[in-house]
C-alpha positions as CSV (number, residue, x, y, z in Angstrom):
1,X,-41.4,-72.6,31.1
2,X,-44.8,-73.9,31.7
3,X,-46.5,-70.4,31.7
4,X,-44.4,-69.7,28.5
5,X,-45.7,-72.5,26.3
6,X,-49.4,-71.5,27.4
7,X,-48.9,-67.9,26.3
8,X,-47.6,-69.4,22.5
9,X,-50.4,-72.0,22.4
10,X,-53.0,-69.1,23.5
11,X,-51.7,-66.7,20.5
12,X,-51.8,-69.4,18.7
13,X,-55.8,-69.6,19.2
14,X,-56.0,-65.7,18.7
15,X,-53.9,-66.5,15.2
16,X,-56.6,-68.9,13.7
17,X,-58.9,-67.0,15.4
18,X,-58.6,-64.9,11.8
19,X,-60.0,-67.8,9.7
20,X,-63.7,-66.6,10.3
21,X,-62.3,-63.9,7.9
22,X,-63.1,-66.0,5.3
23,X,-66.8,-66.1,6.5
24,X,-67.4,-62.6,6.4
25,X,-68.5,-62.3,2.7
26,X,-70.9,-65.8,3.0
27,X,-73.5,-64.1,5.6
28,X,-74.9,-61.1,6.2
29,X,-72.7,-58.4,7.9
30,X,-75.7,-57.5,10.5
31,X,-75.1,-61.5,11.6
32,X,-71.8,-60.6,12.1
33,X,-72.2,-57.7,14.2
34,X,-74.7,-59.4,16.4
35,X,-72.2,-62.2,17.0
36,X,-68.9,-60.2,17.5
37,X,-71.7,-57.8,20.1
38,X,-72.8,-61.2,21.8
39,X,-69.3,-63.2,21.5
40,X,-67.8,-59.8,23.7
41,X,-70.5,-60.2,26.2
42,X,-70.5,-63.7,26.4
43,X,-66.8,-63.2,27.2
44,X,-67.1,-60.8,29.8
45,X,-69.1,-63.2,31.6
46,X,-66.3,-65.7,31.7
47,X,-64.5,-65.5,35.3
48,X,-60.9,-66.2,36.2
49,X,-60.1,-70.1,36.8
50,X,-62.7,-71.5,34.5
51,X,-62.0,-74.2,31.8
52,X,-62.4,-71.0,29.5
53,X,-60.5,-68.9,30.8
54,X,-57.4,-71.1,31.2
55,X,-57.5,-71.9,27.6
56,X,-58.7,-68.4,26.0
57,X,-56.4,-66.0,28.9
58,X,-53.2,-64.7,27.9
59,X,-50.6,-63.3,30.8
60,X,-51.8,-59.7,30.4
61,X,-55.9,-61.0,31.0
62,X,-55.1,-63.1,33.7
63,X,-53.5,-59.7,35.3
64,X,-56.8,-58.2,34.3
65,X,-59.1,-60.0,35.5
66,X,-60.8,-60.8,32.3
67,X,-60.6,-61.7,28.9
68,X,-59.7,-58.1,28.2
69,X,-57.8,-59.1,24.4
70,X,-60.7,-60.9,23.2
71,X,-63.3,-58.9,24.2
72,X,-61.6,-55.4,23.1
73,X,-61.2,-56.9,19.9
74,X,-64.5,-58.8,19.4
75,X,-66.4,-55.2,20.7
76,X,-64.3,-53.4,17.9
77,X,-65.0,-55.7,15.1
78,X,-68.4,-55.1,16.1
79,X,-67.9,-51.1,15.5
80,X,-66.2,-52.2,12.2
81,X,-69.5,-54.0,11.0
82,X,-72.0,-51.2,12.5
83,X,-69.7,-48.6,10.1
84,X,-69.9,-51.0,6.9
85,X,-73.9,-51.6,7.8
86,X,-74.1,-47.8,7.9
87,X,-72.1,-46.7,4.7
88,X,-72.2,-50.4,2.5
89,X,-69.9,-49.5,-0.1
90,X,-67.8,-46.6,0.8
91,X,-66.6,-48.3,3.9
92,X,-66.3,-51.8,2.3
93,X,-66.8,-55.1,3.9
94,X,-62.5,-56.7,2.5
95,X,-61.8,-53.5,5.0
96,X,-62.9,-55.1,7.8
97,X,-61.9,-57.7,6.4
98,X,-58.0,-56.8,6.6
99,X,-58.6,-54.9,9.5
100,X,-59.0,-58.3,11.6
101,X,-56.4,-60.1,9.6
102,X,-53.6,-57.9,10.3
103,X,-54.7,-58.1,14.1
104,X,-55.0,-61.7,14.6
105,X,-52.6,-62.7,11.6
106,X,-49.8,-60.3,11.9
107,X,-50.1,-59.4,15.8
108,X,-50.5,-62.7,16.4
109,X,-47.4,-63.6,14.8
110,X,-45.7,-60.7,16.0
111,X,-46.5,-61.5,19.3
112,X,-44.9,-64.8,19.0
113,X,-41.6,-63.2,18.2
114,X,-41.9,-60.8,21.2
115,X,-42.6,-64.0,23.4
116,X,-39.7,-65.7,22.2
117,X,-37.4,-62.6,22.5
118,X,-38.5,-62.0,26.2
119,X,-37.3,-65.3,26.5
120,X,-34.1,-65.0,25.1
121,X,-33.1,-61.9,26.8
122,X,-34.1,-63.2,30.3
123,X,-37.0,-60.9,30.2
124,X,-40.1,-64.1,30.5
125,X,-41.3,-62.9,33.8
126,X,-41.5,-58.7,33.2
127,X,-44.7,-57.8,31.9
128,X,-43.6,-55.4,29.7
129,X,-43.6,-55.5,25.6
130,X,-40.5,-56.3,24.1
131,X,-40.0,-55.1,20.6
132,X,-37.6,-56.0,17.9
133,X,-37.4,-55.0,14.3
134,X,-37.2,-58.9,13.3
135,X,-41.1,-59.3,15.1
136,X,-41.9,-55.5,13.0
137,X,-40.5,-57.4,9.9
138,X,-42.7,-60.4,10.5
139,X,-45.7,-58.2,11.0
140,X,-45.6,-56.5,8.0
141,X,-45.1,-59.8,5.8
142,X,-47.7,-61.6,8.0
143,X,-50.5,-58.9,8.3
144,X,-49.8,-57.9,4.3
145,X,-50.0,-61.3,3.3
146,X,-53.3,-62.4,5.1
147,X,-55.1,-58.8,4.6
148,X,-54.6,-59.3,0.6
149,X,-55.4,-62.4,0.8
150,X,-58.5,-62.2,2.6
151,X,-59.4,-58.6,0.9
152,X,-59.0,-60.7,-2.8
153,X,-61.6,-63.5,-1.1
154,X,-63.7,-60.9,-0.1
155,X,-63.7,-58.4,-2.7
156,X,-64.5,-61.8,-5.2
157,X,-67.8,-62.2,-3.4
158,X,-69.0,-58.9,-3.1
159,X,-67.7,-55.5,-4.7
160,X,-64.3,-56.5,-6.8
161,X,-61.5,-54.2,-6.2
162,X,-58.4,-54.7,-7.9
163,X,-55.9,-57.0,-6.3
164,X,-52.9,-54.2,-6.7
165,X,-55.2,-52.1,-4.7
166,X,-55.8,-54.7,-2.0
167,X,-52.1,-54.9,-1.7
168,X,-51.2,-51.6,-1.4
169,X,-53.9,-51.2,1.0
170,X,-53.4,-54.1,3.4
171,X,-49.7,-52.7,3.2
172,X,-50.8,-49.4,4.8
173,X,-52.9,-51.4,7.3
174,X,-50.0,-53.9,8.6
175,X,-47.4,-50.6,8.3
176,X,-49.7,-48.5,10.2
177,X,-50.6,-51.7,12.7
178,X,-47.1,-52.5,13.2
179,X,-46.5,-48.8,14.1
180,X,-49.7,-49.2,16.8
181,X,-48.8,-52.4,18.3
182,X,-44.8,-50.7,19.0
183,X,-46.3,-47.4,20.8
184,X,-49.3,-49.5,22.7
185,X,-47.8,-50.6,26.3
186,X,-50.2,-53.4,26.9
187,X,-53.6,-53.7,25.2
188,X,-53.6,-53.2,21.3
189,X,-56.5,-54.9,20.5
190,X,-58.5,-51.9,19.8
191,X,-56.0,-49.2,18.7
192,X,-55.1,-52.0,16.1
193,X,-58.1,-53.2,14.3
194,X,-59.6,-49.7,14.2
195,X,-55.8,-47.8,13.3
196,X,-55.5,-50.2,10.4
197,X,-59.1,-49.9,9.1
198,X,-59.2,-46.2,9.0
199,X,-55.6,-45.8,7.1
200,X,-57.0,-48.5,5.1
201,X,-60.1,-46.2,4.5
202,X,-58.5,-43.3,3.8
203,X,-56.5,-44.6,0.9
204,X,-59.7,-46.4,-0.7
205,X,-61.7,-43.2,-0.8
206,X,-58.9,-41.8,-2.3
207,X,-58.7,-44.1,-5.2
208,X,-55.0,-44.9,-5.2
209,X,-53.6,-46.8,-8.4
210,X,-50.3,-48.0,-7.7
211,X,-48.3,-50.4,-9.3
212,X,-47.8,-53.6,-7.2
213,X,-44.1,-54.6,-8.2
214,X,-43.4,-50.4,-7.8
215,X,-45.2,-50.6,-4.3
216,X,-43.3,-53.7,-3.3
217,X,-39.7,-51.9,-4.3
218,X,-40.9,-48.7,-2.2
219,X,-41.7,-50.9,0.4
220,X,-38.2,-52.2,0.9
221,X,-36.6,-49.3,0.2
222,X,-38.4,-47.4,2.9
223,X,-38.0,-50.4,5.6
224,X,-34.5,-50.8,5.0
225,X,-33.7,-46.8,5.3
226,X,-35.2,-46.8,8.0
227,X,-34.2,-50.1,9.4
228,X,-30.4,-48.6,9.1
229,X,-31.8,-45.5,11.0
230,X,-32.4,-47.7,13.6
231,X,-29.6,-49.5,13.7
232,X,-27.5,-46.2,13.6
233,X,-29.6,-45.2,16.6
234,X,-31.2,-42.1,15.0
235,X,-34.9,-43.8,15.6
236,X,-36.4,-46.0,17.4
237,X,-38.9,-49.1,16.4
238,X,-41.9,-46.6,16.3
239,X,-39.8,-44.4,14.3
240,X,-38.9,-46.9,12.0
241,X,-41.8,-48.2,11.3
242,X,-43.0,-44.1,10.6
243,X,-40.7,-43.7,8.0
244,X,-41.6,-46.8,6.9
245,X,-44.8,-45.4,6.1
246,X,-43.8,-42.2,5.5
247,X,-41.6,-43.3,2.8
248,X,-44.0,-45.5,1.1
249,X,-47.2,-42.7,1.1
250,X,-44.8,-39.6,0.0
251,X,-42.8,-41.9,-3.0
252,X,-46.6,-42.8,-4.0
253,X,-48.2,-39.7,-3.8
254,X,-45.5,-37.7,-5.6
255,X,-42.1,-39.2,-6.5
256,X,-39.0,-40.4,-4.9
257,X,-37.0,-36.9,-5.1
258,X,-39.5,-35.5,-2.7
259,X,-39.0,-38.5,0.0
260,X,-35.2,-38.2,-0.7
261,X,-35.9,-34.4,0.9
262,X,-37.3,-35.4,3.9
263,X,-35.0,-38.2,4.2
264,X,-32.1,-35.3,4.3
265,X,-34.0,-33.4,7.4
266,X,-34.0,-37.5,8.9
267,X,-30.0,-37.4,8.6
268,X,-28.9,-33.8,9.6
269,X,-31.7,-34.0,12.5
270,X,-29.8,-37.2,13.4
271,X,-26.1,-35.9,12.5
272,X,-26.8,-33.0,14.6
273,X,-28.7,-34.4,17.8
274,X,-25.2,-35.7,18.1
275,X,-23.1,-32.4,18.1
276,X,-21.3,-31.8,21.4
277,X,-24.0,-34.4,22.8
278,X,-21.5,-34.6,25.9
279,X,-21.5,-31.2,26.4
280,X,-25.7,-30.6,25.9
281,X,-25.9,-33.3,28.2
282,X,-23.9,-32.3,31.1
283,X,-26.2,-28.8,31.3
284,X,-29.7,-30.7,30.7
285,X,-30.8,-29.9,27.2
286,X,-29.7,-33.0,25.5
287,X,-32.1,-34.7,24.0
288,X,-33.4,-38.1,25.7
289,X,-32.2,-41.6,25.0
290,X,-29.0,-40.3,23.4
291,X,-30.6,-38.7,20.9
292,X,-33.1,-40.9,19.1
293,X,-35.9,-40.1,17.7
294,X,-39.7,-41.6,18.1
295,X,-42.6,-41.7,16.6
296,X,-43.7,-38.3,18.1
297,X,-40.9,-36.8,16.4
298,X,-41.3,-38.4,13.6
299,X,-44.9,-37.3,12.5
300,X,-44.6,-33.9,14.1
301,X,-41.6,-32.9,11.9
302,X,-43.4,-34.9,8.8
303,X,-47.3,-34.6,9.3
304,X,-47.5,-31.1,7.4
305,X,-45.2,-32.5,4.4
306,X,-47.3,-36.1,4.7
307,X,-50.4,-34.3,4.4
308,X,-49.0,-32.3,0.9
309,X,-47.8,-34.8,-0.6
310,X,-51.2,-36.9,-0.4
311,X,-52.6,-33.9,-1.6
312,X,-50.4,-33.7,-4.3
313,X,-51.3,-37.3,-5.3
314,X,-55.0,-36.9,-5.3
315,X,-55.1,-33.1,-7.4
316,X,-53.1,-32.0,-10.5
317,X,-53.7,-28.6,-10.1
318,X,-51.3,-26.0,-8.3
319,X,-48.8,-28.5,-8.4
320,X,-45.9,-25.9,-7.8
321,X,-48.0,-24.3,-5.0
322,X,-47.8,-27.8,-2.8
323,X,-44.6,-28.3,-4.1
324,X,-43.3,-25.2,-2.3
325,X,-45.0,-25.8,0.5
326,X,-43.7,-29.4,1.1
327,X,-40.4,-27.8,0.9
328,X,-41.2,-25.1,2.8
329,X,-42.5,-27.4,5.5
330,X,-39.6,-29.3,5.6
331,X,-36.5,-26.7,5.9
332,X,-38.3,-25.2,8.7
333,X,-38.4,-28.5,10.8
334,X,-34.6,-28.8,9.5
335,X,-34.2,-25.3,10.2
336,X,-35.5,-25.9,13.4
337,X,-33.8,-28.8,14.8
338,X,-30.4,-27.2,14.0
339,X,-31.0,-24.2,15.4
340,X,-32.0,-25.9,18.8
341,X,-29.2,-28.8,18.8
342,X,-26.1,-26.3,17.3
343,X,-28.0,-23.0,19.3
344,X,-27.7,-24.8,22.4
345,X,-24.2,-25.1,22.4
346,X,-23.7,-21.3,22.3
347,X,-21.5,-19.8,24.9
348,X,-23.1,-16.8,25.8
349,X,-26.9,-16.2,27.4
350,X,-29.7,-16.3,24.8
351,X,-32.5,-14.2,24.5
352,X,-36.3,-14.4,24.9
353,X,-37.2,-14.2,20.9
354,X,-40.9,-12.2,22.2
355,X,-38.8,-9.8,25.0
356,X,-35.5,-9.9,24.5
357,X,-34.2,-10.4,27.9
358,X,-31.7,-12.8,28.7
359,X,-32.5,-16.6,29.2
360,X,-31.4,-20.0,30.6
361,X,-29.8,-22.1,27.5
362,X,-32.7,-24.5,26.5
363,X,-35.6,-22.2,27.1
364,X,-38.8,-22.6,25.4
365,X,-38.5,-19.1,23.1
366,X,-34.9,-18.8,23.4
367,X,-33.2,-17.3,20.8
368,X,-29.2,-16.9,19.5
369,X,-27.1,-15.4,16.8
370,X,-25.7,-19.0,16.3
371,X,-29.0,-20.6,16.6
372,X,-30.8,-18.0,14.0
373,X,-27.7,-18.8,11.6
374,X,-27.7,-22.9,12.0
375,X,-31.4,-22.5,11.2
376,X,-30.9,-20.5,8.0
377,X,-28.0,-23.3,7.2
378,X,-30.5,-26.0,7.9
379,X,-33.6,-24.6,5.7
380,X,-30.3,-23.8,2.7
381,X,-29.3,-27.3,3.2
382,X,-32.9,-27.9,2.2
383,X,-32.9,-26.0,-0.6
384,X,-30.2,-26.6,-2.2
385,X,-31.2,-30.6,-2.1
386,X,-34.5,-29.7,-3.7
387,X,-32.5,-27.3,-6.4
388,X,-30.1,-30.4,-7.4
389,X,-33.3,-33.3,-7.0
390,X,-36.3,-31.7,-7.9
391,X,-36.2,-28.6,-9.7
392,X,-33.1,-26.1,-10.9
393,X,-34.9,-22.7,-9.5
394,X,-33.3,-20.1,-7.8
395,X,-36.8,-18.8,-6.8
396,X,-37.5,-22.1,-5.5
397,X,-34.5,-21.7,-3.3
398,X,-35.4,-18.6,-2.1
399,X,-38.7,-19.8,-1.4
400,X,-37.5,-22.6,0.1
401,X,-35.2,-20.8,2.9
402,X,-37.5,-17.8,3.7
403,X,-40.2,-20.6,4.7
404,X,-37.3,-22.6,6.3
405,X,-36.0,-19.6,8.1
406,X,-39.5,-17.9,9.1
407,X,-40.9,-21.0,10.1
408,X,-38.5,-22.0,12.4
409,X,-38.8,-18.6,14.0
410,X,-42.4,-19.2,14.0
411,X,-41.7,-22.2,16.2
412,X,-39.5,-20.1,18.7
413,X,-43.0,-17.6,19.3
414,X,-44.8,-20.9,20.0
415,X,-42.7,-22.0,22.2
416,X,-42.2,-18.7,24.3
417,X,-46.2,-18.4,24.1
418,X,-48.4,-21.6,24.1
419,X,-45.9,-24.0,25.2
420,X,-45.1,-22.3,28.2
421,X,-48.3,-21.8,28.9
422,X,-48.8,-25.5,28.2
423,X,-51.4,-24.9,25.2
424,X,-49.4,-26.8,23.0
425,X,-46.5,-29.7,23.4
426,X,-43.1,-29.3,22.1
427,X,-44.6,-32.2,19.2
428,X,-47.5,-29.2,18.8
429,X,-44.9,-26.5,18.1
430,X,-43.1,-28.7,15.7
431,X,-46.5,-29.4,13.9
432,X,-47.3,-25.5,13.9
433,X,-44.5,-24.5,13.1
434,X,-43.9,-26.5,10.2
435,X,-47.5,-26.2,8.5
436,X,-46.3,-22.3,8.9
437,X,-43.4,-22.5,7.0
438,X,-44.9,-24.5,3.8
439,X,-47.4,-21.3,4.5
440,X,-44.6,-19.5,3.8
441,X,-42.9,-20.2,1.3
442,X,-46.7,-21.4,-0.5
443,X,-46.8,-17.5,-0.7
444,X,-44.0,-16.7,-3.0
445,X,-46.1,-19.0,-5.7
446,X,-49.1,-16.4,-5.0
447,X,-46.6,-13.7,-5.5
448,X,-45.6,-14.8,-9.0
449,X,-42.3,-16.5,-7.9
């Protein structure tokens, strides 16, 4: 019990540890790159048993040797301030800013949670993380909270940005730090900091204006869908918290219809995984951990349609063009994940989709009549959810299921080709594959369609 109330009064040091935040925008940056650069040296110096160390160590440094947490997070801050001294305004100083809130603030917090459910599970002496969408939940508030709050501070001293853009950025930052800090096993005080900053980035230079009560109701509306995903056991905590940010990027960038789309793929993917599980499962080509899905799975099904929608948001020209494509994009990785969880159950011996011969059920490549039929089902299903939500076009349909269909053939090449070689993972497939299908149906809008 002893060892337990160290490790909450030591993230409890990394948690006020963010009030030098508020510092950042009173002194020079360079002076805070030399002293984040000298505090992580001066750290590595400090040996196991010292005053220091028994203070500052938390259970994963004293495993380590060192003061791994502090000084991976003091040496990245320091990368954060060499990048703002480079570029000044386009890589802005409430950035790095939120980027060390949401670690210290929101980890910290989140952290606590963890600690607390270790305890209560009779986990306290394993090593090993314990998430929990309650310590995801407090992340989000947490690391939001503090990032807009020490954005606002430093935005007021140096270049003002609006506070509804702060928001919605330091939103992206804790969704996209909560999402590091569920796939890290151990250390996350690099992957954090630096995950956060860069989404954080990204956004800014896009120029994003978004309503904060809008941002805040797409917020809960994408947590809780995928909160009752995870409850449902479809996802996981990484997958979650990818639809969380899925959701609130996609509504943003282009409208809710579009993220009701890609929330159908979510539920027949999910609906499906769980057809004749018993049966897939007994001859080895179930999926793992009864079916649900991770992060992995997640952005390699969504990453092509992610990516159009942002684009979507950012130019008004060709709107119908990226609007095919997003659909196209999706049906195929519906298209696909039918075709392999129905295709699977097929009686007979499936074929090799590049030679034809006969093949194990399972097979990277393989091919069936039922397979090829669930996969046209899948990219309809697609379609015809787009015809009732989005647009009342029978081209768009068509569109729609040849990119569905073609795509997810696509994927079967891939994985007779490249992934048996071992160019590409069965995530790489999915990503191919899909940005082939929005290819796909992309072209009937060239065509005049």
């Amino acid at each position: 019990m002893m060892k337990l109330v160290k490790e909450f009064k030591t993230q409890s040091i990394y948690i006020f540890l963010g009030l030098i935040s508020f510092l950042f925008p009173l002194l020079h940056p360079a002076f805070f790159f030399i002293a984040f650069l000298a505090g992580a040296i001066f750290l590595s110096g400090i040996k196991p048993g010292s005053g220091a160390f028994n203070i500052l160590a938390r259970e994963s440094d004293i495993r380590a040797g060192k003061l791994a947490g502090m000084i991976y997070l003091f040496y990245t801050m320091a990368v954060l301030f060499l990048i703002h001294l480079i570029f000044d305004i386009k890589f802005p100083l409430f950035i790095v800013g939120g980027a060390f809130a949401i670690t210290t603030f929101g980890d910290g917090i989140a952290d606590i949670i963890n600690i607390h459910e270790k305890v209560k599970n009779g986990n306290h002496k394993n090593d090993i993380k314990v998430y929990s969408a309650k310590s995801s939940i407090v992340f989000l508030i947490s690391g939001s909270m503090y990032a807009l709050l020490v954005g606002a501070w430093i935005s007021d001293f140096t270049v003002y940005i609006p506070y509804g853009m702060i928001f919605f950025l330091a939103v992206l930052g804790s969704i996209s730090g909560a999402l590091l800090e569920s796939i890290t096993v151990r250390e996350d005080n690099i992957i954090i900091p630096f995950g956060s900053a860069m989404t954080m980035w990204l956004f800014y230079t896009f120029s994003y204006k978004v309503d904060t009560l809008f941002l805040i109701q797409v917020l809960i509306l994408s947590f809780v869908l995928g909160y009752l995903a995870y409850k449902a056991r479809i996802a996981d905590i990484s997958a979650m918290l990818s639809a969380t940010l899925l959701g609130v990027v996609i509504i943003i960038s282009s409208d809710i219809s579009w993220f009701f789309v890609l929330l159908a793929f979510f539920l027949l993917g999910g609906l499906f995984t769980r057809y004749r599980y018993d049966y897939k499962l007994s001859h080895g080509i179930a999926e793992a951990k009864g079916g649900v899905r991770g992060y992995k799975n997640v952005f390699s099904n969504s990453l092509a349609a992610l990516s159009l929608a942002v684009v979507y948001g950012i130019f008004s020209s060709n709107d119908r063009f990226i609007l095919l494509a997003y659909l196209g994009s999706i049906a195929t990785a519906a298209g696909d994940t039918l075709a392999s969880e129905i295709g699977q159950t097929y009686r007979g011996e499936p074929r090799m989709i590049t030679t034809l011969k006969k093949v194990h059920p399972g097979t990277d490549g393989a091919v069936s009549i039922l397979g090829e039929f669930s996969a046209l089902f899948g990219a309809g299903v697609i379609a015809l959810i787009s015809f009732l939500l989005i647009q009342n076009d029978i081209g768009l349909v068509i569109a729609v299921i040849a990119g569905g269909f073609i795509g997810t053939n696509i994927d079967s090449v891939l994985g007779a080709t490249l992934q048996q070689k071992g160019y590409l993972s069965n995530n790489g497939v999915n990503l191919v594959a899909t940005a082939s299908g929005a290819m796909v149906s992309g072209m009937f809008y060239l065509v005049g369609m």
